[in-house]
C-alpha positions in Angstrom: 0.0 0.0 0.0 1.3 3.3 -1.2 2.2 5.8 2.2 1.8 9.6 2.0 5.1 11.2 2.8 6.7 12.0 6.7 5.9 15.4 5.7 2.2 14.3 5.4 2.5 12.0 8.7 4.7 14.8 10.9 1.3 16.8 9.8 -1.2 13.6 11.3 0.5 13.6 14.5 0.4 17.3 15.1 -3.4 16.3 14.4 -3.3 14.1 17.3 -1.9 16.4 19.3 -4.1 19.0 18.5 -7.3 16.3 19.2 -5.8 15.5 22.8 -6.2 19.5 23.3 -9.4 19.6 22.1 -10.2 16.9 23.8 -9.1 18.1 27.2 -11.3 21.1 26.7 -14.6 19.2 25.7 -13.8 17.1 29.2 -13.7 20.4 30.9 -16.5 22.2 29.7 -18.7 18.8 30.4 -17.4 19.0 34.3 -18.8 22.4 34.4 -22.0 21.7 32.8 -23.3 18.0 34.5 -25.9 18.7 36.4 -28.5 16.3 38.0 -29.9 14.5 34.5 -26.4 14.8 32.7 -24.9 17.9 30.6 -27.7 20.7 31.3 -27.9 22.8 28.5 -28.8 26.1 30.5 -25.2 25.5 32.1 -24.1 24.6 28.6 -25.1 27.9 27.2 -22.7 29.8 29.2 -20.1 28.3 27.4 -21.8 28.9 23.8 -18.1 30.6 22.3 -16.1 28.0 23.6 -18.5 25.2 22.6 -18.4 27.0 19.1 -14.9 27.7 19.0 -14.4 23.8 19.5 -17.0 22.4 17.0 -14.6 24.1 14.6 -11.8 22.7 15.7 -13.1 19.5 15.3 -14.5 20.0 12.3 -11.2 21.4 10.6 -9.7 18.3 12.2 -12.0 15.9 10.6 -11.3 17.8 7.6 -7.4 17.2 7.7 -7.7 13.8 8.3 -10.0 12.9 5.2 -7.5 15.4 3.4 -4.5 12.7 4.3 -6.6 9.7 3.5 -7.1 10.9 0.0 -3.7 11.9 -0.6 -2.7 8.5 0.6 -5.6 7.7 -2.0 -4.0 9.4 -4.8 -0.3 8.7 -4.2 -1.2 5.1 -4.7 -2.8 6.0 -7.9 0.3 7.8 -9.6 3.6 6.9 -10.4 6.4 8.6 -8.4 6.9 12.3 -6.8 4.5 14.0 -4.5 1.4 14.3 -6.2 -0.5 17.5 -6.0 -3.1 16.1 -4.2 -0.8 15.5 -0.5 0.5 19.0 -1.4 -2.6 20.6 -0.5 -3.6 18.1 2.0 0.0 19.6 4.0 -1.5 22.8 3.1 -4.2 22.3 5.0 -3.3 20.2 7.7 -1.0 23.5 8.3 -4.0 26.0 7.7 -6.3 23.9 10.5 -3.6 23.7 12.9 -2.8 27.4 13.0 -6.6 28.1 13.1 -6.9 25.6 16.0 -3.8 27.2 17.9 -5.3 30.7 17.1 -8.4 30.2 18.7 -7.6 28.3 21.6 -4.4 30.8 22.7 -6.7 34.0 21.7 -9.0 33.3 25.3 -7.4 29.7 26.7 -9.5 30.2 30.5 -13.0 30.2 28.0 -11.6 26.5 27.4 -10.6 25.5 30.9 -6.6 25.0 29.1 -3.4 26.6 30.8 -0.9 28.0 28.7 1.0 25.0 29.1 -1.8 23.3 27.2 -1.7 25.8 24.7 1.9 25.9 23.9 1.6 22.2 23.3 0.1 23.3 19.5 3.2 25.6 19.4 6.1 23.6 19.5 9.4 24.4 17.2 8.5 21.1 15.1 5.1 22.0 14.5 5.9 25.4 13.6 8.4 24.4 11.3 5.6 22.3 9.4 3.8 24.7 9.2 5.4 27.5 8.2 7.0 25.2 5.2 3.2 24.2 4.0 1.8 28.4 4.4 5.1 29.8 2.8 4.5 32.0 0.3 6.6 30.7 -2.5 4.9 27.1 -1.6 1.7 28.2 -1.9 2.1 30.7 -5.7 4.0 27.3 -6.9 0.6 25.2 -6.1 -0.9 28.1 -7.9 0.9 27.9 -11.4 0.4 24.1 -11.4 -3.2 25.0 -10.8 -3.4 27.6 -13.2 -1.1 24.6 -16.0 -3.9 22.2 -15.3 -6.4 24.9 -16.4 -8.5 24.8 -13.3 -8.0 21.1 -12.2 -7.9 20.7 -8.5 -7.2 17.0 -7.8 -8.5 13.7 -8.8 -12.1 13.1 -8.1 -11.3 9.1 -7.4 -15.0 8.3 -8.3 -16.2 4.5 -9.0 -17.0 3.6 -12.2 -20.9 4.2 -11.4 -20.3 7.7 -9.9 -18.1 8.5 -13.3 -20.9 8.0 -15.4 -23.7 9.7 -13.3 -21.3 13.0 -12.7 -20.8 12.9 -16.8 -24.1 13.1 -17.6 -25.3 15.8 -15.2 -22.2 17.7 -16.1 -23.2 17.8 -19.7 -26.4 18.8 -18.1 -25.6 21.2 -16.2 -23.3 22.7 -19.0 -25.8 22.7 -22.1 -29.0 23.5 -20.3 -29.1 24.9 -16.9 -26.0 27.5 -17.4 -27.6 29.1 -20.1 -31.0 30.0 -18.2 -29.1 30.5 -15.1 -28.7 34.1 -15.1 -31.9 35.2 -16.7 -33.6 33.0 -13.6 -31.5 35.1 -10.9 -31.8 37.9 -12.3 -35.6 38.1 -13.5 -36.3 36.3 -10.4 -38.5 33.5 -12.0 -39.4 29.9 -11.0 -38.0 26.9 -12.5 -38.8 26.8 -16.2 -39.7 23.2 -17.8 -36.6 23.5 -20.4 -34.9 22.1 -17.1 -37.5 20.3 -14.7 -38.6 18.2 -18.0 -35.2 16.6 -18.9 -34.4 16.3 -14.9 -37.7 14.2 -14.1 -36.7 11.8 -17.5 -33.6 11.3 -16.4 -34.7 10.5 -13.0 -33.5 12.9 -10.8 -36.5 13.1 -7.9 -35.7 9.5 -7.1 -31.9 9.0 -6.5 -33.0 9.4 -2.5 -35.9 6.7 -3.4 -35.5 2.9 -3.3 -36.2 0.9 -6.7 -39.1 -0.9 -4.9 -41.0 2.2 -4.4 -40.0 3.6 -8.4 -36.9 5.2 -7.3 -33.0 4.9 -8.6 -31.6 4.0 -5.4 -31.0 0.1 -4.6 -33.1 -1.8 -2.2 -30.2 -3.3 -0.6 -28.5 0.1 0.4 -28.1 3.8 0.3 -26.5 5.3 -2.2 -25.2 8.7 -0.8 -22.8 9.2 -3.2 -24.5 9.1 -6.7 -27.3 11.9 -4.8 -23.7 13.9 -4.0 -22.3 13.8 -7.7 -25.0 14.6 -9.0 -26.2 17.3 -6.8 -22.9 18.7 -7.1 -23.4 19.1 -11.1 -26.1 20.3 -11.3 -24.9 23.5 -8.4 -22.2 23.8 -10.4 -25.0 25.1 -13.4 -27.2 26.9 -11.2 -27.9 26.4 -7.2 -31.0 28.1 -7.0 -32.2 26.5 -10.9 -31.0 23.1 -10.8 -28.8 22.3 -7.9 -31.4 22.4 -4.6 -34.4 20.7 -6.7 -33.1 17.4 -5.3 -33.4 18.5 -1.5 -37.3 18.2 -0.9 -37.3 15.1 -1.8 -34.5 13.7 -0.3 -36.1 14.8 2.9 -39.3 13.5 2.1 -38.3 10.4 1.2 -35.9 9.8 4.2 -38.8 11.0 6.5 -41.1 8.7 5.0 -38.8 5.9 5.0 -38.3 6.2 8.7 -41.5 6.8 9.7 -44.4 6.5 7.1 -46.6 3.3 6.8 -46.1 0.9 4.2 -49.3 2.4 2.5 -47.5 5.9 2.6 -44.5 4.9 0.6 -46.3 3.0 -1.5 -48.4 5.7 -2.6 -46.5 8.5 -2.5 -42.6 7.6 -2.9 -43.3 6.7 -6.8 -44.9 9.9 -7.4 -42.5 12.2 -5.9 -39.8 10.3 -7.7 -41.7 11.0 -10.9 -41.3 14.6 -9.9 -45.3 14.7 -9.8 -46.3 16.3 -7.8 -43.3 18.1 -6.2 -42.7 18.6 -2.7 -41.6 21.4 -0.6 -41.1 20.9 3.5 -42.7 23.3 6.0 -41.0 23.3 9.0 -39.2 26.3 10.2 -41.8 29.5 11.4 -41.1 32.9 11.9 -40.0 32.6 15.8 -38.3 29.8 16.1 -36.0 29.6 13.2 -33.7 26.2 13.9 -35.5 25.8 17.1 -37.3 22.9 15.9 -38.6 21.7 19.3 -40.6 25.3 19.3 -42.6 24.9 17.1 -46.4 26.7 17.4 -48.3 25.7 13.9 -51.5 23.6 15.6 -53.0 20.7 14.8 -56.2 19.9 16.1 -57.8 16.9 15.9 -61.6 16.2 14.0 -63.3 13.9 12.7 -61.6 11.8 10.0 -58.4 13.8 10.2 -57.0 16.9 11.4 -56.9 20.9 11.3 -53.5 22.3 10.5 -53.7 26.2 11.5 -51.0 28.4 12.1 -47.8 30.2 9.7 -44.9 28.4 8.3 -41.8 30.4 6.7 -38.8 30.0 4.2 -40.8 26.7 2.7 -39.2 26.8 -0.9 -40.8 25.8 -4.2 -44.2 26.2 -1.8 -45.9 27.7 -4.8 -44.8 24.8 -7.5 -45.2 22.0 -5.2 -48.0 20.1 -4.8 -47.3 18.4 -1.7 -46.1 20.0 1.7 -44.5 18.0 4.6 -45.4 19.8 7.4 -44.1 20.0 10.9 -46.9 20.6 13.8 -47.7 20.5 17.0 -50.4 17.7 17.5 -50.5 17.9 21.6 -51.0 21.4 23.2 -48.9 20.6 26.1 -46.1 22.7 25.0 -43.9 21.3 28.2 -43.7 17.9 25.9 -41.4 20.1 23.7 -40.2 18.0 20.6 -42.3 15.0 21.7 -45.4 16.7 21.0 -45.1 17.6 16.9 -46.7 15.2 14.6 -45.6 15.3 10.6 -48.4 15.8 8.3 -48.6 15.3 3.9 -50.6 18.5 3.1 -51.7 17.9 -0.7 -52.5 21.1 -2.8 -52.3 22.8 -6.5 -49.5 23.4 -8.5 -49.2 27.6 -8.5 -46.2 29.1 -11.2 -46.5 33.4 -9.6 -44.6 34.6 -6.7 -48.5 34.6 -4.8 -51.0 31.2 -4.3 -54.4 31.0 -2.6 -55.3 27.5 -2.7 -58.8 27.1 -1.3 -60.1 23.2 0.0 -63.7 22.1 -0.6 -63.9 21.9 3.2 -63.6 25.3 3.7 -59.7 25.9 4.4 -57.6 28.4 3.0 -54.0 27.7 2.1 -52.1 30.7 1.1 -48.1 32.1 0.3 -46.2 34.8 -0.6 -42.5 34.7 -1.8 -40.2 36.0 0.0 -37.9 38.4 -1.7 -34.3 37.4 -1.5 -30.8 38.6 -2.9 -30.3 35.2 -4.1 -30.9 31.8 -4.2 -33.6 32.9 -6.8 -35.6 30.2 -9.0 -37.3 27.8 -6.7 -39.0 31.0 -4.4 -39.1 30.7 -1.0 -42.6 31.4 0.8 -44.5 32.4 3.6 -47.1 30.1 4.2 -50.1 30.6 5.9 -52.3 27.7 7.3 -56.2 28.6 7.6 -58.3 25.6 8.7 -56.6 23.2 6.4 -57.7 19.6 6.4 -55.2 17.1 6.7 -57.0 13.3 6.7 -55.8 10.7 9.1 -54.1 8.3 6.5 -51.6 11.8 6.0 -50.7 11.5 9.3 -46.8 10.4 8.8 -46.6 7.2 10.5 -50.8 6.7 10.8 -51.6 6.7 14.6 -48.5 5.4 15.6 -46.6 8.6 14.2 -48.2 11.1 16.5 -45.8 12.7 18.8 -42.9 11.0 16.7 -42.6 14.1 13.9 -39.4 15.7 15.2 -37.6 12.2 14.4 -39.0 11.9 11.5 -37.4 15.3 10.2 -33.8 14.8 11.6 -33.7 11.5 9.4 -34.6 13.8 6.8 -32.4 16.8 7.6 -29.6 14.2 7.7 -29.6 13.8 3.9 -30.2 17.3 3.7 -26.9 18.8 5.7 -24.5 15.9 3.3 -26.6 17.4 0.5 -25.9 20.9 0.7 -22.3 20.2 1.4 -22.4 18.9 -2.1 -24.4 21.8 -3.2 -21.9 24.3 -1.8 -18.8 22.2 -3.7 -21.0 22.6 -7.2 -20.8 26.9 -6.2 -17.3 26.6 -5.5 -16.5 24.8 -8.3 -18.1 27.5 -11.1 -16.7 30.0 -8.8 -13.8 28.4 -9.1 -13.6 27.9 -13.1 -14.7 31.1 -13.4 -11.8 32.9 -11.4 -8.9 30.7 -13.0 -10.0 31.8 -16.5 -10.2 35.4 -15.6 -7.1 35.3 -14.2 -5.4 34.3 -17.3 -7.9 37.0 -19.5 -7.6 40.2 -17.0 -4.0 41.8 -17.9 -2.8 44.6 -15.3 0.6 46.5 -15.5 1.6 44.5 -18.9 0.5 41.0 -17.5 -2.1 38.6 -17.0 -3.0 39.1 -12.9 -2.9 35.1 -13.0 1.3 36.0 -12.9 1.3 37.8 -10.0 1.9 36.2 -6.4 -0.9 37.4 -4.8 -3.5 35.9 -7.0 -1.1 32.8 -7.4 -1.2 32.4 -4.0 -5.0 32.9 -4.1 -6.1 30.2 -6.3 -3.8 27.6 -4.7 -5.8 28.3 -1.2 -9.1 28.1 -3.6 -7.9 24.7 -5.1 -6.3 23.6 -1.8 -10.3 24.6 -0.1 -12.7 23.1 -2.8 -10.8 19.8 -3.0 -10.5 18.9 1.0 -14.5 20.2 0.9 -15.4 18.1 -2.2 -13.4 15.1 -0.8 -14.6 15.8 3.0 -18.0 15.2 1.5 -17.4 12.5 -0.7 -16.0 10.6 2.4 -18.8 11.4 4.7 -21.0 10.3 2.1 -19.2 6.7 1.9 -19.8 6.4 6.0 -23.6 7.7 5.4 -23.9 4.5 3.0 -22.7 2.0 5.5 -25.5 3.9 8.3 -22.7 5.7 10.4 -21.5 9.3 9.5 -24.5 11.6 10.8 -22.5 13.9 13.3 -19.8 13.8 10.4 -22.6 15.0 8.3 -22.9 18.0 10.4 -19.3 18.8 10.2 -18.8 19.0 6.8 -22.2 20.7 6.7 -20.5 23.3 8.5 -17.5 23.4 7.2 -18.3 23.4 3.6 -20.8 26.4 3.5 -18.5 28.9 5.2 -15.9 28.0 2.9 -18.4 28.7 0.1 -18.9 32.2 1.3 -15.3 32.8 1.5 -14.4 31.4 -2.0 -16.8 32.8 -4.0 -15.6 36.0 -2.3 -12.2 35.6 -3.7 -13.6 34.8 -7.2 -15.5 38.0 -7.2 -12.4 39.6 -5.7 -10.5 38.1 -8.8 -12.7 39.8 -11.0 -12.1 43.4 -10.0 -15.0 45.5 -10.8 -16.5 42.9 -13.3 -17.0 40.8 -10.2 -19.4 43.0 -8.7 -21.2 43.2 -12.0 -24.2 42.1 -12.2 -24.0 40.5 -15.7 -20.8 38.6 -14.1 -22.2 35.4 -12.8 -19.2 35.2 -9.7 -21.6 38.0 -8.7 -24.4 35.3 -8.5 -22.0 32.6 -7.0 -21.4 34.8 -3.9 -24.7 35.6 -3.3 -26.0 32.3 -3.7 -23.3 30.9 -1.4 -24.5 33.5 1.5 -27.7 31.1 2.3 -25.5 28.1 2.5 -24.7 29.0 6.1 -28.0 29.8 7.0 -30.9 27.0 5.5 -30.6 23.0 6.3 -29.6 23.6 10.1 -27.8 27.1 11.0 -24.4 27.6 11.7 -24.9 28.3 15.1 -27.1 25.7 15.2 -25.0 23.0 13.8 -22.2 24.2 15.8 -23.8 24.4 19.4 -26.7 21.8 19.4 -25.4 19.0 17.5 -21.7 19.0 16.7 -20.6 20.9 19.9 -23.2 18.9 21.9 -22.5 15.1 20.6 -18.6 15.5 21.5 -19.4 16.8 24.9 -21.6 13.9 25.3 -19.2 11.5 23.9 -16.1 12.2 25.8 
């Protein structure tokens, strides 16, 4: 088996030192916050920047490890020298270990470390690496092999299946959605059938959908990875157009999967994977954003079903879809918390306008309004407002034996959804990326392309050396995901991958000058689009506190 250099394992074991660090802090915090049930999360809270601080350390970490594995990965696959894929693994094995020193030395006491502690991510050897990997004339030589290969950031080391369905929605992506993409973002309109029509043929609601129920996916396992490629293609051509259509009903389908009857996937699994109807997912409200548990939207039982009234918010392709799965709270005792929201399938019309009033023959009124935003623009995001709306028992999620059980049923869901955009945010990078290695060989200033001077050298090699650890990060979560393990990971690269995103596309804008800020320029697009990344599928804050932050402390 073919070894990465020392280089790359002097960088592991400063990794391991840097884990034991970490590692001492998430002991600490714990001892402060056990209380008489465990780790009390009002104790918890008053160590919110240190808990955040940490799941970034560990997610950086996580990062740098799966960077190594792939180099090792890669250096098996070519003949001789260091290949360019450990160089930027060392890169950034040396860019999370500074950012792991720097936060923990900038307020050590927050993290119950003494400077002793501290000093341990300090030492002369470790500097030493990493001032070799971060040096400037390292980093503008990784940029003028980057800008040689035209763009190429390392081997994608895709199976043969993977290959073929990245191909395809390449071509895809390329020939259909890129040319609509700006006239969607910038007219603001939904989704035209030019690409929902060639998508549904080709099968794309049903990768998340087992071929028992009409899906693509096998009935013997997951396949997390095909859903990644592909998603990834298709963000590359548009996120807002193409590359977030497969979201709804990967959630819906996981959800179901987990929780629905037999009758319930029978029924409904074949349709969405026929893209007909389509689905959106109603869960967050105006007051309780990520706070899932909080929810308010009510659900009153009646006679033969029940009586959804209340408001949901940020519920994309509301207005297209014709099926909602909605989050509410089926017992009004509110002390039950997430044990008392139920998961109903709200069918309605298909409406194209930024405005729908969809009126049931039992009297309710279901109604939205898109929400204007700087981005993200083709699938509209609504307001929705629940008016008496009749839900029947048998769209119950689950039947009678899902009440009470809805906030499961969603985290299965949002599981798929957090690995998914993580792919979606590598497909922005990736144009942004394109994008800014062209224009760096096009734009000439002071009598040369700006592609020949260090700065942006050194630029683009921190762009390459960031979209391939996110792309691979995600590729390898995906591969746990398959084999049923991988779900804090998930959040991890969630979180790693979208904030990356935002910083990118920044520097491709940058790249562009004025041009960039244009916009006519689609990097202008790519940076706005990657803004949301952070924000939708589970918060930063969010990710970071309640579920990465949370899950070590409980684990250690």
């Amino acid at each position: 088996m073919t070894e990465v250099t020392s280089d790359m394992q002097d960088g592991l074991q400063y990794l391991e030192s840097a884990d034991s660090v970490i590692r001492k802090s998430l002991i600490w915090i714990k001892q402060q916050c056990i209380g008489g049930k465990g780790v009390s999360n009002e104790k918890l809270d008053e160590h919110q920047m240190a808990s955040f601080d940490l799941a970034w350390c560990a997610a950086e970490s996580t990062a740098a490890r799966f960077a190594a594995e792939y180099a090792r990965k890669a250096a098996a696959a070519t003949s001789g020298g260091v290949c360019l894929e450990e160089r930027m693994a060392r890169v950034f094995c040396a860019e999370a270990l500074q950012n792991i020193h720097n936060r923990l030395r900038a307020r050590p006491q927050s993290f119950g470390l003494s400077d002793a502690d501290v000093a341990d991510l300090a030492s002369s050897t470790l500097s030493r690496f990493c001032q070799t990997q971060l040096d400037a004339g390292n980093l503008e030589a990784l940029g003028r092999e980057v800008i040689a290969l035209n763009g190429v950031s390392g081997a994608y080391l895709l199976d043969e299946h993977a290959m073929m369905m990245q191909d395809t929605f390449r071509k895809l992506a390329t020939n259909v959605v890129m040319p609509l993409a700006e006239e969607i973002h910038r007219e603001d309109r939904i989704i035209p059938p030019e690409i929902l029509d060639p998508l549904t043929e080709m099968g794309c609601f049903g990768l998340s959908i087992p071929e028992r129920y009409g899906g693509l996916q096998s009935d013997d396992h997951e396949d997390n990875m095909g859903m990644i490629v592909v998603t990834e293609e298709l963000s590359r051509g548009s996120l807002g157009a193409a590359g977030s259509l497969i979201t709804r009903p990967e959630i819906l389908s996981r959800a179901l999967l987990k929780g629905g009857t037999e009758e319930q996937r029978q029924k409904w699994l074949p349709q969405v994977a026929l893209g007909d109807p389509l689905c959106a997912i109603a869960v967050t409200e105006p007051d309780t954003g990520s706070d899932v548990a909080a929810m308010r939207l009510k659900a009153s039982k009646c006679d033969g079903g029940w009586i959804l009234d209340g408001v949901k918010t940020w519920c994309t392709m509301a207005g297209k879809a014709g099926l909602l799965l909605v989050l509410a709270r089926s017992n009004p005792d509110r002390s039950l918390g997430h044990r008392g929201l139920s998961m109903f399938l709200v069918e309605k019309d298909s409406y194209e306008g930024h405005d729908f009033e969809y009126r049931q023959v039992q009297g309710g009124v279901l109604t939205g309004r898109a929400i204007s935003t700087i981005g993200y623009r083709g699938m509209h995001s609504y307001e929705v407002f629940f008016d008496n709306v009749f839900v029947p028992d048998e769209n119950l999620v689950g039947g009678p034996a899902g009440e009470g059980k809805g906030f499961y049923f969603t985290m299965a869901g949002f599981a798929g959804g957090r690995i998914q955009t993580a792919a979606r945010a590598i497909g922005v990078m990736q144009a942004a990326f394109e994008r800014a290695v062209s224009y760096s060989q096009e734009r000439k200033a002071f009598g040369k392309p700006i592609g020949d001077f260090q700065l942006t050298l050194v630029k683009l090699a921190r762009m390459a050396t960031l979209l391939t650890v996110s792309r691979q990060f995600t590729y390898a979560v995906g591969s746990l995901m398959d084999q049923g393990l991988g779900q804090m990971e998930a959040s991890m690269v969630k979180l790693f991958t979208c904030r990356t995103a935002e910083w990118l596309t920044r520097e491709a804008m940058q790249i562009h000058g004025g041009m960039g800020y244009a916009e006519e320029s689609p990097v202008s697009r790519y940076f706005l689009d990657a803004r949301v990344l952070s924000i939708f599928e589970g918060a930063e804050e969010t990710l970071a506190l309640k579920v990465i932050a949370r899950s070590l402390i409980d684990a250690v």
